[in-house]
C-alpha positions as protocol buffer text, in pm:
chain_id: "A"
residue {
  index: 1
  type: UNK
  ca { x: 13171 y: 11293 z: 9724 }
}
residue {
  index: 2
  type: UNK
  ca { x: 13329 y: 11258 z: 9407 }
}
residue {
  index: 3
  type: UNK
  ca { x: 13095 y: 11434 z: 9219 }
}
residue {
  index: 4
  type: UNK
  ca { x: 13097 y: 11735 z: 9478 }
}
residue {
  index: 5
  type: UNK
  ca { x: 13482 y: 11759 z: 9368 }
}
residue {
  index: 6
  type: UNK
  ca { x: 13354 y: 11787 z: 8964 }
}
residue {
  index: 7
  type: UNK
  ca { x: 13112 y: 12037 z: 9112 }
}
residue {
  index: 8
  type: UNK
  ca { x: 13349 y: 12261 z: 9278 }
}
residue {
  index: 9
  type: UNK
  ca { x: 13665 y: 12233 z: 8977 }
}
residue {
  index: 10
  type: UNK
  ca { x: 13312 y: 12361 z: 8768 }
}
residue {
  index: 11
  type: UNK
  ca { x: 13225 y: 12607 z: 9001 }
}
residue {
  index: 12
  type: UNK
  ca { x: 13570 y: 12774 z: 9032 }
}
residue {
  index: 13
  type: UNK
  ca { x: 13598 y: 12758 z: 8689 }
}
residue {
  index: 14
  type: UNK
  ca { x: 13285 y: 12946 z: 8613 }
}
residue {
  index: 15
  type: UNK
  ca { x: 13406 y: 13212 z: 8900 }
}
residue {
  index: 16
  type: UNK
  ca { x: 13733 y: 13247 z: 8726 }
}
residue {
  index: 17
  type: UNK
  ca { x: 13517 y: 13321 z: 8418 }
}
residue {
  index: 18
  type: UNK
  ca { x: 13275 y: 13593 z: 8592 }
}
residue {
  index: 19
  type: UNK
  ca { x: 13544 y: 13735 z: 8775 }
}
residue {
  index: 20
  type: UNK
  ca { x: 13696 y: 13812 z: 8464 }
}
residue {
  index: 21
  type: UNK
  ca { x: 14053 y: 13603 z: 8456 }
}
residue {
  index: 22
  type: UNK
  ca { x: 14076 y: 13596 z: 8104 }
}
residue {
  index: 23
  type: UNK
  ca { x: 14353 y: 13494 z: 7834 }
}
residue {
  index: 24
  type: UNK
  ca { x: 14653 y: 13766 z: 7860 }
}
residue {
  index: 25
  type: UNK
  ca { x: 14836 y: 13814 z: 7593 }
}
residue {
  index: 26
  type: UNK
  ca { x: 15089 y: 13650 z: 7716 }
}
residue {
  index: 27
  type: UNK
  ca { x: 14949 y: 13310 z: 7498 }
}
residue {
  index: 28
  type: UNK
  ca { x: 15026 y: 13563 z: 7232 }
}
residue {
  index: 29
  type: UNK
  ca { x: 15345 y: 13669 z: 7380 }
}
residue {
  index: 30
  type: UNK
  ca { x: 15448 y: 13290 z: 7304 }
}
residue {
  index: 31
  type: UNK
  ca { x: 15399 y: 13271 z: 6933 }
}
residue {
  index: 32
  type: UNK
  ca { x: 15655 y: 13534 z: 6949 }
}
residue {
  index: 33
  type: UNK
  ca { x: 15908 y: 13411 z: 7148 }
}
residue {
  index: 34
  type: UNK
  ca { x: 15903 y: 13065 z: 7025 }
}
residue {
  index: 35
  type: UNK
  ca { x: 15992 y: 12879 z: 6736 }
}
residue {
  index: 36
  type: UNK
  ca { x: 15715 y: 12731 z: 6520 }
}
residue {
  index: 37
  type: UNK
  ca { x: 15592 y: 12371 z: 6615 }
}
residue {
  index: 38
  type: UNK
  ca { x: 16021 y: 12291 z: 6615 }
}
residue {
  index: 39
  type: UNK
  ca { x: 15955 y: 12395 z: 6981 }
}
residue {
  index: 40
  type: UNK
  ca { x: 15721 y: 12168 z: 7129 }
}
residue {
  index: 41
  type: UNK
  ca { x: 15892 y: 11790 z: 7239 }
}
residue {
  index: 42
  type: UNK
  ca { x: 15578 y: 11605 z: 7066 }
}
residue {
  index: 43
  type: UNK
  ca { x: 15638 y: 11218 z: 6963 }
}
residue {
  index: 44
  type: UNK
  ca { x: 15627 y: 11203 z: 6569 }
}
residue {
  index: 45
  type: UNK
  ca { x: 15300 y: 11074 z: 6539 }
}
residue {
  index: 46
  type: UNK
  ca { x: 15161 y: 11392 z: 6697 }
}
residue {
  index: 47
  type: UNK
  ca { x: 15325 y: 11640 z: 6490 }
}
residue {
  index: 48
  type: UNK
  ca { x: 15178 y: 11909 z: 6373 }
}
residue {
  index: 49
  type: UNK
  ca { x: 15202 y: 11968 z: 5969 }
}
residue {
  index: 50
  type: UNK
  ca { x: 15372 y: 12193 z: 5808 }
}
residue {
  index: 51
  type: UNK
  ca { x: 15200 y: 12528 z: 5756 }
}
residue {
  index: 52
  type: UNK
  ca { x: 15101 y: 12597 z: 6121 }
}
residue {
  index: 53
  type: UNK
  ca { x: 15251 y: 12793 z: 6386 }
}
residue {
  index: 54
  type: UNK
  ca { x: 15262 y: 12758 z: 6758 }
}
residue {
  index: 55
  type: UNK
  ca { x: 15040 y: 13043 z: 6904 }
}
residue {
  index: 56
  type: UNK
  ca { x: 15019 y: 12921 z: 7244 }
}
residue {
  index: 57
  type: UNK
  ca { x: 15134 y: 12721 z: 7560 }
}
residue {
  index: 58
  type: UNK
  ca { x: 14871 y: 12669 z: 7815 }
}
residue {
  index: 59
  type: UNK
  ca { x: 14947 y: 12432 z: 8114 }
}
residue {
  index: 60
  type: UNK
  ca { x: 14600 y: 12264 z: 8273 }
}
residue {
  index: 61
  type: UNK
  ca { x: 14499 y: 12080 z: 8546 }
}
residue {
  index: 62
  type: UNK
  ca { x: 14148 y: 11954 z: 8588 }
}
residue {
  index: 63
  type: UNK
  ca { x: 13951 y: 11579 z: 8564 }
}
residue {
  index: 64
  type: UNK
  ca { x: 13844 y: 11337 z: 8346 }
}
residue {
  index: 65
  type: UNK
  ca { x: 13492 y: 11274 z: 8425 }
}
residue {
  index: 66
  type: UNK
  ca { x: 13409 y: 10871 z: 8370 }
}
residue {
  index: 67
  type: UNK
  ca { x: 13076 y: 10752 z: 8383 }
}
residue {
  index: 68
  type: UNK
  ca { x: 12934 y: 10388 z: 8402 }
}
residue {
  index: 69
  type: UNK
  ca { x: 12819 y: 10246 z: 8067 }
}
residue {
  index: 70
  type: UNK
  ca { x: 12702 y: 9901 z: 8053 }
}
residue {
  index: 71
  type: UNK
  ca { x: 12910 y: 9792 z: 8379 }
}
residue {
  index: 72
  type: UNK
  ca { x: 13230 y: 9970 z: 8272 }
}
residue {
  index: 73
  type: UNK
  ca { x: 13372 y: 10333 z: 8294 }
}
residue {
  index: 74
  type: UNK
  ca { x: 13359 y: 10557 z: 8011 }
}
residue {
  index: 75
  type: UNK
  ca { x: 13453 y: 10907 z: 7913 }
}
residue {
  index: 76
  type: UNK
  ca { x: 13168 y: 11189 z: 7973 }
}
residue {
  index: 77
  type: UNK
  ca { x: 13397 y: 11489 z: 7993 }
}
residue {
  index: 78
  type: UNK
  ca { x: 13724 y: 11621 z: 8048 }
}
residue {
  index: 79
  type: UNK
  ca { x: 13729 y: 11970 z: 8289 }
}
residue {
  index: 80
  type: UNK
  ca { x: 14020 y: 12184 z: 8341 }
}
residue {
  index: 81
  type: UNK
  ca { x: 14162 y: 12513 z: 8381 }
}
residue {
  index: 82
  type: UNK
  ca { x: 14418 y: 12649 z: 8187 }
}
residue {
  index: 83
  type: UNK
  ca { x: 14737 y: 12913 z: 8232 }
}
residue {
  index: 84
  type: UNK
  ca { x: 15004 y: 13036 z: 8056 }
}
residue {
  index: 85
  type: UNK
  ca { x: 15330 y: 12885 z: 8167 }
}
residue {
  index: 86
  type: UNK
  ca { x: 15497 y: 13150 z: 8174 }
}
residue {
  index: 87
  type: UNK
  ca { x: 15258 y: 13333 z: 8397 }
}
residue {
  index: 88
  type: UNK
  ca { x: 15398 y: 13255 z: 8773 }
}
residue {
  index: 89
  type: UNK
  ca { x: 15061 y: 13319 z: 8941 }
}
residue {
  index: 90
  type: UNK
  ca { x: 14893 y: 13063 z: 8750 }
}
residue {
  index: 91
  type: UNK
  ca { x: 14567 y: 13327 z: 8626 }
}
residue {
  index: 92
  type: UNK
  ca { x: 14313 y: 13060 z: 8481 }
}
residue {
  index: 93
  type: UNK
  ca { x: 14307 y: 13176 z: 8127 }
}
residue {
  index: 94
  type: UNK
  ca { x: 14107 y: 12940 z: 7957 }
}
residue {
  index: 95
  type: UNK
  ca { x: 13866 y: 12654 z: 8005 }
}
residue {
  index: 96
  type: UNK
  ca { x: 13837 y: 12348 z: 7881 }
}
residue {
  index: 97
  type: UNK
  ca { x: 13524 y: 12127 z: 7879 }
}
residue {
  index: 98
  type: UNK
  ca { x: 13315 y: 11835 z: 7701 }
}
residue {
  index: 99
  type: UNK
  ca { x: 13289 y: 11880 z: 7264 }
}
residue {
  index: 100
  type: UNK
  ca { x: 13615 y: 11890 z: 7351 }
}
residue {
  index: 101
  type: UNK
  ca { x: 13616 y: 12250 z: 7323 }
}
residue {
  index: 102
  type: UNK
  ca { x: 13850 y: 12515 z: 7471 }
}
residue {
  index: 103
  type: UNK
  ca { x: 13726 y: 12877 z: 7546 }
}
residue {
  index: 104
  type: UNK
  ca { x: 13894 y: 13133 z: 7637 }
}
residue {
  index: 105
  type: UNK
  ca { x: 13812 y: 13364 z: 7976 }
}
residue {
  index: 106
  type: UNK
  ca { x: 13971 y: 13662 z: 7824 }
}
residue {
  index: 107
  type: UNK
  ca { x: 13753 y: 13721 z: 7479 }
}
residue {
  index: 108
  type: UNK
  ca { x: 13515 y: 13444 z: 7453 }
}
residue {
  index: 109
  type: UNK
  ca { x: 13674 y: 13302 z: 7179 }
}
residue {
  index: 110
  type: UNK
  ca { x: 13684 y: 12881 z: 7139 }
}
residue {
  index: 111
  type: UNK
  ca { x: 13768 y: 12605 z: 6977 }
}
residue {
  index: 112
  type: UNK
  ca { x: 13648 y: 12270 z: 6906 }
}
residue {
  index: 113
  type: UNK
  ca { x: 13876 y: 11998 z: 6822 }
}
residue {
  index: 114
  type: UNK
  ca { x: 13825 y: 11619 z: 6745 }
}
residue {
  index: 115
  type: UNK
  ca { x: 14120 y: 11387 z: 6784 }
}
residue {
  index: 116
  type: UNK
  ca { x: 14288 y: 11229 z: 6452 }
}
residue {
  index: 117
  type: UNK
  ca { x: 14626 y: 11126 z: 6616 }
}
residue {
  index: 118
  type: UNK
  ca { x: 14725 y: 10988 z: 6976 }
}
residue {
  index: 119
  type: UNK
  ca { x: 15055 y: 10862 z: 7136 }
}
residue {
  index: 120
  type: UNK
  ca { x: 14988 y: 10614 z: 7437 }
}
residue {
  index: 121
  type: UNK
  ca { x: 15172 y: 10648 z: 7742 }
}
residue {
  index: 122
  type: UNK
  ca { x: 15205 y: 10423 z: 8018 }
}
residue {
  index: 123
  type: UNK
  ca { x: 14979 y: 10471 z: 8323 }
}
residue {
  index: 124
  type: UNK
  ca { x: 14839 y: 10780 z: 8178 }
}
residue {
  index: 125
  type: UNK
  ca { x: 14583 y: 10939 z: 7942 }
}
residue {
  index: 126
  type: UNK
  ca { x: 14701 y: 10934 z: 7589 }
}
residue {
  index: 127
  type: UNK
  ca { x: 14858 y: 11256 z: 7433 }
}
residue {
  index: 128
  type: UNK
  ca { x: 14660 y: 11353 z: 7113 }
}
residue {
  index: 129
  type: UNK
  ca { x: 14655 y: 11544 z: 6850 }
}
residue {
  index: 130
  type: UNK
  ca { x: 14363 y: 11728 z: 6735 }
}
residue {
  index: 131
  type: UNK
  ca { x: 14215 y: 11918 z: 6438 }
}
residue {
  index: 132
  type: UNK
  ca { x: 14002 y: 12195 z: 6499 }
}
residue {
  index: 133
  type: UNK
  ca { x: 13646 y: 12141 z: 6353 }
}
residue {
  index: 134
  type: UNK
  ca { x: 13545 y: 12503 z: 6475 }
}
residue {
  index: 135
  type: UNK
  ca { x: 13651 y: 12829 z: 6616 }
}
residue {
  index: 136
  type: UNK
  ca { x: 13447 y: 13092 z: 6763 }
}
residue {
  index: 137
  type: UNK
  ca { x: 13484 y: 13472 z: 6809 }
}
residue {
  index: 138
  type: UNK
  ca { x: 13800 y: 13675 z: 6709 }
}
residue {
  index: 139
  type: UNK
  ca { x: 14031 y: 13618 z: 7027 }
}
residue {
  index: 140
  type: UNK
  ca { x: 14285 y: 13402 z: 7135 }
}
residue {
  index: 141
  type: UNK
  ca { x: 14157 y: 13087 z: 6990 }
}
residue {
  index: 142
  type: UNK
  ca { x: 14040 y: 13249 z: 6680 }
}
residue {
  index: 143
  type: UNK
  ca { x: 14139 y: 13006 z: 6327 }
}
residue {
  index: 144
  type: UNK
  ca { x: 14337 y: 12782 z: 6585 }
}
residue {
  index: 145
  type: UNK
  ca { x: 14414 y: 12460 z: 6321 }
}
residue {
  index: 146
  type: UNK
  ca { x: 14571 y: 12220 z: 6593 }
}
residue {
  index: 147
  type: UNK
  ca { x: 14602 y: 12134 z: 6939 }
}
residue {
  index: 148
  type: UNK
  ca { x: 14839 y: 11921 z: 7098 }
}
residue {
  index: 149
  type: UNK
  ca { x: 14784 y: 11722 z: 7443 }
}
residue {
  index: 150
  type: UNK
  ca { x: 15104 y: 11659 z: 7555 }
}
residue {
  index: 151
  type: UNK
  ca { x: 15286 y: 11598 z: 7872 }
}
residue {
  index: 152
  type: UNK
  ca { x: 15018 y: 11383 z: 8027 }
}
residue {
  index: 153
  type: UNK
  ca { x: 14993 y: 11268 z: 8404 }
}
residue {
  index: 154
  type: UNK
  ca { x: 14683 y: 11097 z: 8571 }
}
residue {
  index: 155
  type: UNK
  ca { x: 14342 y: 11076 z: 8416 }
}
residue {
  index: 156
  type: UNK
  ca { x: 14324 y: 10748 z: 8366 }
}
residue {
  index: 157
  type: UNK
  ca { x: 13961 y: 10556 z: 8398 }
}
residue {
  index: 158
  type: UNK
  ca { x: 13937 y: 10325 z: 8688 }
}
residue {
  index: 159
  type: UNK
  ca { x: 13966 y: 9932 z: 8627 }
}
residue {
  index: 160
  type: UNK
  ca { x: 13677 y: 9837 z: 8877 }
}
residue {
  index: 161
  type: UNK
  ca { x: 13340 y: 9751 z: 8795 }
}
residue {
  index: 162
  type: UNK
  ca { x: 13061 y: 10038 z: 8792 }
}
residue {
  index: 163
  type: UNK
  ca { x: 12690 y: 9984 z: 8831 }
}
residue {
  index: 164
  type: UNK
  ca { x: 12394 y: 10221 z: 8748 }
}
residue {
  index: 165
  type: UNK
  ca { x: 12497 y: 10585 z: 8686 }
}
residue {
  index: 166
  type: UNK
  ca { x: 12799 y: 10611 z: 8907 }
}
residue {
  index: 167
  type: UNK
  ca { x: 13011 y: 10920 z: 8770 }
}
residue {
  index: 168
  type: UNK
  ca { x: 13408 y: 10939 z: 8883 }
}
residue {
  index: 169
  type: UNK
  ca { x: 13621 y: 11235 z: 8835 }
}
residue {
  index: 170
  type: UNK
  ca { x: 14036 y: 11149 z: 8771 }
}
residue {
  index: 171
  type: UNK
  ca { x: 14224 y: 11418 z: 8846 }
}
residue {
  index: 172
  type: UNK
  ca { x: 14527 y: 11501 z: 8543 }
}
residue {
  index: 173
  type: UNK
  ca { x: 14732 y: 11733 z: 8430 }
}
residue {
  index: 174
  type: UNK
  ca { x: 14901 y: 11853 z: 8060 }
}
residue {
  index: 175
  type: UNK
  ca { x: 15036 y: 12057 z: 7846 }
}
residue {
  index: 176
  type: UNK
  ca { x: 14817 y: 12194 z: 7552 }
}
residue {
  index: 177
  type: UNK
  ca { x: 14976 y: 12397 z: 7263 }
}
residue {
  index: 178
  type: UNK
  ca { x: 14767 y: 12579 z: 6977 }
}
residue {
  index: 179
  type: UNK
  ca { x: 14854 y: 12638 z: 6651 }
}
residue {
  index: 180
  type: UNK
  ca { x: 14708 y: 12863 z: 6414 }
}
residue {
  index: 181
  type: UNK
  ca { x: 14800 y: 12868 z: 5996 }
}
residue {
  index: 182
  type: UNK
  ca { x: 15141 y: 13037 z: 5926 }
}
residue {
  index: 183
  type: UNK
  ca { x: 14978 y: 13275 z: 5672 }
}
């Protein structure tokens, strides 16, 4: 059962991608409306450095995917779908998968990111900071330089035992914002 609900949050996902709900430029519309990284409530630790401006605000919802390793759960993959916050009817915009990477519906762009900072929260999945490693295409998440996680609810493994190959999906919800270089 649980893996039927990873299977359909995949599944709509993917038919949000073919039926062409892409990334507006309304994640574009945000660099210009807001300040740069001053406008994102991040905990120091997560900051982004200097140099970078906020591009875009994308709010997600989705699952961590755990899998059993050696009698206890472990990460396989996040899965969620993304939308601008400012966009009230909540058009999936961009996806966001296992490498991690984020790709967006709109123009196929993407962006992996590994983590190199996180901020722990209580009964929740860490917010992080991340660096890109690589970006693909020349859309939305074209030369993105950072990613925040912030804003975190849910998503947190379980603390039972696991046996064989049992895979668990968490649901959990946050805020991501990109950043790309100032020049």
């Amino acid at each position: 059962m649980k893996l039927a609900k990873r299977l359909i949050l995949t599944t709509t996902a993917l038919a949000a991608v073919t039926a062409g709900s892409l990334l507006s430029a309304t994640a574009g519309q945000a660099a210009t409306s807001r300040p740069a990284h001053t406008g994102i409530d991040a905990p120091a630790a997560l900051k982004v450095p200097d140099g970078n401006r906020l591009t875009a605000v994308l709010s997600a919802e989705g699952v961590q995917t755990y899998t059993c390793s050696n009698g206890a759960w472990t990460l396989l993959e996040p899965a969620a779908t993304l939308w601008d916050e400012k966009d009230r009817s909540h058009r999936t915009v961009a996806l966001h998968s296992r490498g991690p990477v984020w790709v967006s519906t709109l123009d196929g762009s993407a962006v992996n990111a590994s983590a190199v900072a996180n901020s722990p929260k209580t009964g929740t999945i860490p917010e992080l900071l991340l660096k890109s490693t690589a970006t693909r295409g020349t859309g939305a998440f074209a030369d993105v330089s950072y990613i925040q996680r912030l804003n975190t609810h849910g998503g947190v493994a379980p603390t039972t035992a696991c046996t064989g190959t049992d895979q668990v999906g968490v649901p959990y919800s946050a805020t991501y914002a990109f950043y790309k270089p100032a020049s």
